[in-house]
Residue, then its C-alpha position, 0 to 999 in steps of 0.5 A: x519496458x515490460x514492468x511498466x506494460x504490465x503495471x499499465x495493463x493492470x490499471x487498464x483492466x482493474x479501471x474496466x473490471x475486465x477486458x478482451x484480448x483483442x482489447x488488449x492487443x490493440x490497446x497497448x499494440x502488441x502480439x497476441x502471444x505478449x498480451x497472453x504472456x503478459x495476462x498470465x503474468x497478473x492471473x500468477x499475482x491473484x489480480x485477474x481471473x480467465x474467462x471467456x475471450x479475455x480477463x476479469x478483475x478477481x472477487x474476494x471476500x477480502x474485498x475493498x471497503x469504502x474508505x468512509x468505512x475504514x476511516x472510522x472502523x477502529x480510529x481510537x486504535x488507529x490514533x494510538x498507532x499513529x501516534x506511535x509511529x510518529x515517535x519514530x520520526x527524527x527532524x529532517x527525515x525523508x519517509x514515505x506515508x502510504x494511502x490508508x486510514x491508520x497511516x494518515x493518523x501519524x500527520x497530527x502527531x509531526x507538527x513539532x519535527x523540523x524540516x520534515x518531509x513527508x512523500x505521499x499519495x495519501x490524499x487525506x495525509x496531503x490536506x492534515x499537512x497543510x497547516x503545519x509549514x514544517x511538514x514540506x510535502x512531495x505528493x506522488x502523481x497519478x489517478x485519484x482513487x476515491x475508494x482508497x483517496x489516494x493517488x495511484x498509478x505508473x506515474x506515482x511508482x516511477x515517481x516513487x523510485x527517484x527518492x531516497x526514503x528513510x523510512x515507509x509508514x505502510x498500511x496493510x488489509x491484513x498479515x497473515x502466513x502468507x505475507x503482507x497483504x491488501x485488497x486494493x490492485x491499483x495500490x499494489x505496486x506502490x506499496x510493493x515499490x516502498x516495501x522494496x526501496x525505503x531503508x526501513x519499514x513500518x507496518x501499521x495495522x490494529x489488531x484484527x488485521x492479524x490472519x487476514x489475508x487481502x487479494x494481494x500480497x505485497x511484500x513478505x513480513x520479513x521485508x518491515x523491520x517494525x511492526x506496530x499495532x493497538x495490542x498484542x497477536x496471538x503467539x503464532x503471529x508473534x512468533x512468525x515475526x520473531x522468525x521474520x525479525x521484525x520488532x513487534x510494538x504495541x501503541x498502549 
């Protein structure tokens, strides 16, 4: 399938930093004309920039920080916002925890939910789920992403698909006018797929991701029914999610 060519082909590049077209026209042995059709695609989505004979990943201010590094940015809000959002979650829930430093707070705070579960490629939400056996854990496969530790891939979003989701816990880099937004290409069409599929969404984000834009935009913010972070944004972040309908809540 085409989505799914594209989808690979961005790994491909995202894996090398760049590529050729002939690279690419032999690598996944289609026409020249589908290889520039298929690029042009993904230079639309921000993920690529041309240059000479072929593609490179796209540089952003916005770039990805080590995951060591968001880890411990933030973490007394980031613990406040997972609890939060773990009060959200009902005893035999199906929902989805995405990669990210803020989502993978919400695992310490389910050890009381029975017959939970949860369906993750959060690397870190797998391992704090192992001594709660209530916690019955689905980890998505794929490739093991050590900047965001998290699993990702083709594999994980078809795998993604095949689930009946109550709700997404998503992370995001930043939210701003022009959508929710993240910083990392190969977690892109997961959080694009969960954002699309899950009955209800949950955004976490502290409270400096507010007018952030990161490289990619996932999802539009009227796509999340809630949003829940450490302190209240400035009125025009408030009211461009009283426009998109999306409830505002504060982990204090």
């Amino acid at each position: 399938m085409k989505t799914d060519r594209i989808r690979e082909m961005q790994e491909y590049i995202v894996q090398r930093n760049s590529a050729t077209m002939e690279e690419l026209k032999a690598h996944f042995n289609v026409s020249m004309n589908t290889v520039r059709r298929d690029v042009n695609e993904l230079i639309q989505r921000g993920v690529l920039d041309k240059v000479y004979g072929g593609v490179s990943v796209r540089r952003s201010d916005h770039a990805l920080t080590p995951y060591e590094v968001r880890r411990i940015n933030s973490e007394a809000a980031k613990t406040k916002i997972g609890r939060r959002a773990a009060e959200m979650v009902r005893d035999g829930d199906i929902i989805f925890i995405d990669s990210g430093t803020t989502t993978m707070q919400m695992i310490d705070f389910l050890q009381n939910r029975r017959e939970l579960t949860v369906i993750t490629n959060n690397l870190e939400v797998i391992i704090r789920a192992l001594p709660y056996e209530n916690i019955n854990v689905i980890a998505l496969p794929g490739q093991l992403r050590r900047k965001t530790n998290s699993f990702a891939g083709s594999d994980a979003v078809r795998s993604l698909q095949r689930y009946n989701i109550r709700t997404a816990f998503i992370a995001a880099t930043g939210i701003s006018a022009h959508g929710v937004t993240n910083s990392s290409p190969s977690e892109y069409e997961i959080k694009k797929c969960a954002a699309e599929i899950c009955e209800e969404k949950v955004l976490l984000v502290t409270g400096e991701k507010f007018g952030v834009t990161g490289l990619m935009t996932f999802a539009p913010v009227n796509a999340f029914q809630r949003v829940i972070t450490d302190r209240r944004p400035g009125e025009e972040y408030c009211q461009l999610l009283k426009n998109a309908r999306a409830e505002l809540i504060l982990a204090d």
